[in-house]
C-alpha positions in Angstrom: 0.0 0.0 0.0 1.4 3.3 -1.3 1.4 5.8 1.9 3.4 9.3 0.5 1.1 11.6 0.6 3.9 14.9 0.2 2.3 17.0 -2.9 4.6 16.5 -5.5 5.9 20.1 -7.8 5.7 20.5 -11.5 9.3 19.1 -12.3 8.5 16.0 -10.3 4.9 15.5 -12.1 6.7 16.3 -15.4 9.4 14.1 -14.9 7.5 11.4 -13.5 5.3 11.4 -16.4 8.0 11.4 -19.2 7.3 8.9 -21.4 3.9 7.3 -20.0 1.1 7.3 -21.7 -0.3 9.6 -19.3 -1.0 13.3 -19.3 -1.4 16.3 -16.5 -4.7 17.5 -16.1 -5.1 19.8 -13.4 -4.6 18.1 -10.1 -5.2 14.8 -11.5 -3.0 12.9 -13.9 -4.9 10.8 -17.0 -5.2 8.8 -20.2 -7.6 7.5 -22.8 -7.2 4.0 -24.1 -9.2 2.7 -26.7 -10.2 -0.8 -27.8 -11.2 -3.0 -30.6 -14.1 -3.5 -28.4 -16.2 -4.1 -25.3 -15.2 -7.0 -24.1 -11.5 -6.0 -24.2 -11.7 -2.4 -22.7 -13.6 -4.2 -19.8 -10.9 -6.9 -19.6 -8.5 -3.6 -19.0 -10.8 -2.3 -16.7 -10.7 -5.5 -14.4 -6.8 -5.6 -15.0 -6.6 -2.0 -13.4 -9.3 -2.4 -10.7 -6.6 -5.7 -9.6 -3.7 -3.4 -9.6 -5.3 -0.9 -7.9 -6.3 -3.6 -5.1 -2.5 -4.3 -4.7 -1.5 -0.8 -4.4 -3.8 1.1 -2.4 -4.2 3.7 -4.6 -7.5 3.8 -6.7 -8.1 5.8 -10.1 -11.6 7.1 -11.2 -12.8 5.3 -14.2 -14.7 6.2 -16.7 -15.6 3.4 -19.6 -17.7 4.2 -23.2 -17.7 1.2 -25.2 -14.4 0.8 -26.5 -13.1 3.7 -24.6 -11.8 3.7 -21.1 -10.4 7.2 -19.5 -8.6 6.7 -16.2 -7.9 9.6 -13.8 -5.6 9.6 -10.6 -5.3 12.1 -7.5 -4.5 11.4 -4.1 -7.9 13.1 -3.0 -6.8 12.9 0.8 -3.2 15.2 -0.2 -5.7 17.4 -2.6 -3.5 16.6 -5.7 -0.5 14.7 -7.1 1.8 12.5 -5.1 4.3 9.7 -5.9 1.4 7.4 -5.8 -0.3 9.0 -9.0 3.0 8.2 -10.8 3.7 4.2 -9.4 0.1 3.7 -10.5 0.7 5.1 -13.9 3.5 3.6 -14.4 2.2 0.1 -13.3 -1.1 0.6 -15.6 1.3 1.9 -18.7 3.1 -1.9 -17.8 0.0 -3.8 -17.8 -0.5 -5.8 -21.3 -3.2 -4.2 -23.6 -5.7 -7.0 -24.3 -7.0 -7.6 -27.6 -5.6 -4.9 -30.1 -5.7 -1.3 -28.7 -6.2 1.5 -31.2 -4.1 4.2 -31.0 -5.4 7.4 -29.3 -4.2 10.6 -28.0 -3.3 9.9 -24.2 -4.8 13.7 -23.5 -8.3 13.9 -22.2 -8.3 17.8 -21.9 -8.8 20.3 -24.7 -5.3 22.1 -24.6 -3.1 21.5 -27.8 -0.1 23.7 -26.4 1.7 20.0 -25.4 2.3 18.1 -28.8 3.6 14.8 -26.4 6.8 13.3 -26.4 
């Protein structure tokens, strides 16, 4: 169980973050997956919700069809900590099941950040 619950500063989120498949969104951290289906975004739904058992640390989770957005904050710190990035981290190391299709990881409207 993850138990850090220091804030972490923009270098740190940034750094953290470098080359995940995640974005920063305010206080929260996020990504967009979508799926050749159902049946597999649900699989990567249930593959998350297991991870998040073993780590303590719990993303919201959002699922439209094919398209599952998660988003992480330590609610109790009121924003980022080192937890937001072990869980992303783990999630980015989970196998995609089925075929993903590729997708912008951004779930906010700003196109200032190309990635990378």
């Amino acid at each position: 169980m993850l138990q850090d619950m220091e804030l972490l500063d923009e270098t740190a989120v940034a750094a953290g973050i470098a080359g995940l498949r995640w974005d920063r969104d305010g206080d929260s951290l996020a990504t967009t997956r979508v799926f050749a289906g159902f049946p597999a975004a649900i699989e990567f739904v249930d593959r998350v919700a297991e991870l998040a058992e073993r780590l303590g640390h719990h993303p919201d989770i959002a699922v439209a069809y094919n398209r599952v957005t998660l988003r992480s904050t330590t609610h109790d710190a009121g924003g980022l900590t080192a937890a937001d990035l072990v869980l992303a981290a783990a999630v980015d190391a989970l196998p995609d099941p089925g075929s993903p299709v590729p997708t912008s990881t951004s779930t906010s409207t700003s196109t200032s950040d190309s990635g990378g």
